[in-house]
C-alpha positions in Angstrom: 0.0 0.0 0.0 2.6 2.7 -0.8 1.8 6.1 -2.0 5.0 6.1 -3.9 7.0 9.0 -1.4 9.9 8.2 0.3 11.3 9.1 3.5 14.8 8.5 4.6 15.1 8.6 8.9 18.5 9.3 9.8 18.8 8.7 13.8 20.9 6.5 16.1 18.2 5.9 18.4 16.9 2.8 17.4 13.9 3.0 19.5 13.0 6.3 17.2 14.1 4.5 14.5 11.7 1.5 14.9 8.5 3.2 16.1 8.4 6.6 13.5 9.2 3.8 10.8 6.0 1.7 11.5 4.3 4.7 11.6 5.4 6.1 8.4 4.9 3.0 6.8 1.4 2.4 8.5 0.9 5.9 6.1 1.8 4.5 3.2 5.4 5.7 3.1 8.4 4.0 1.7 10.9 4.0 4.6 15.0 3.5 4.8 16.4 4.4 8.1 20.1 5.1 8.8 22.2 5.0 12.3 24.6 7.7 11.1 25.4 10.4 9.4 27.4 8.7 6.9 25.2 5.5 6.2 22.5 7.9 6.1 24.3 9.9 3.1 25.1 6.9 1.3 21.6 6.1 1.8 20.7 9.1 0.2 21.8 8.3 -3.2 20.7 4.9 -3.3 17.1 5.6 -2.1 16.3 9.7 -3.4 13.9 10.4 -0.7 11.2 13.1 -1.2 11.6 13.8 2.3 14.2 13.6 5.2 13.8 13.0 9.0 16.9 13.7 10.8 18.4 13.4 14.2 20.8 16.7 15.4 23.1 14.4 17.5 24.3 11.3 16.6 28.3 10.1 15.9 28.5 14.0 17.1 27.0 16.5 18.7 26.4 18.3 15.5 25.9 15.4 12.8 22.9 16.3 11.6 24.2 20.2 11.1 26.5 18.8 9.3 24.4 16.2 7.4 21.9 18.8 6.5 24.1 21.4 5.6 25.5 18.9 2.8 22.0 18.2 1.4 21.0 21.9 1.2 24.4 22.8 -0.7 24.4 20.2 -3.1 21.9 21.5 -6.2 21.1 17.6 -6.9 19.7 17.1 -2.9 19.0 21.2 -2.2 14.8 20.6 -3.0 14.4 17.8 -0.5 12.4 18.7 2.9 14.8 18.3 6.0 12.8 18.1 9.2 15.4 18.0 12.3 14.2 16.3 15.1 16.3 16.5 18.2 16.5 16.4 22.4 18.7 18.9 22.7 16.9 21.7 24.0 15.7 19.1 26.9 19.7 17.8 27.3 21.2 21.2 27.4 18.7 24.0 27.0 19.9 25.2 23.9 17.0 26.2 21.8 17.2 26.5 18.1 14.3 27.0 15.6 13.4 27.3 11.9 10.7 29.9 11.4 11.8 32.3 10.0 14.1 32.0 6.3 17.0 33.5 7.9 16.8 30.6 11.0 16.2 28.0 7.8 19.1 29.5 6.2 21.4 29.2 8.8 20.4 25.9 10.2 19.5 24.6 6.7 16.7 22.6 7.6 13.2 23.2 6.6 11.9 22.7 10.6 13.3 21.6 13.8 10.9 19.3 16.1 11.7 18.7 19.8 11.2 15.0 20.3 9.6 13.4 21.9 6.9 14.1 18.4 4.0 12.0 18.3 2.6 10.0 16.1 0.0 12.2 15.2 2.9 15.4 14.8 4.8 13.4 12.6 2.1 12.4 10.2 0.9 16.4 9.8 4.7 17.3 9.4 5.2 14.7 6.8 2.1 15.9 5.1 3.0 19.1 4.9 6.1 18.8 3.4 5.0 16.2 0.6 2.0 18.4 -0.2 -0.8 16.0 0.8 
């Protein structure tokens, strides 16, 4: 039953990994996950996602900066949706956000989610970032 989008979750909880993935799929998503960064970009080429869920810290504390920030500056990746999803504000009260286009600019991600996101949170976000 797949609507034909793809999502690529790029996370190194597995527990994240295992429960958005079922619900993704339960939408009708195709669904790779990756534990890092870098298996997440290789990932990337094999699977072309329409969208992209992506952890903030994983291998370090700024992986998904980093990962993000390749996507966004390559012109081949640069249209898919990043939505970062992280704990860090709860961890160390650091609070970033992506509201305005100067915020998405800098962060280069489309939105940042605190997690824990619910099931019902990630279905709207999903939705609106493949237009359904």
């Amino acid at each position: 039953m797949s609507n034909g989008k793809k999502i690529l979750l790029v996370d190194d909880d597995q527990d994240f990994l295992m429960m958005n993935r079922a619900v993704l799929e339960n939408l009708g998503y195709s669904v790779e996950d990756a534990c890092t960064a870098k298996e997440g970009m290789e990932k990337l080429q094999s699977f072309q996602p329409d969208l992209i869920i992506l952890d903030l810290m994983m291998e370090h504390y700024d992986s998904g900066f980093s990962f993000s920030y390749r996507i966004k500056s390559n012109p081949k990746t640069a249209h898919i949706p990043v939505i970062m999803v992280s704990a860090v504000h709860r961890e160390t009260s650091i609070k970033f956000d992506a509201q305005t286009r100067e915020e998405k600019e800098w962060i280069k991600v489309d939105e940042f989610v605190e997690k824990p996101l619910s099931p019902e949170d990630l279905s709207a976000k999903v939705k609106k970032y493949l237009g359904e």
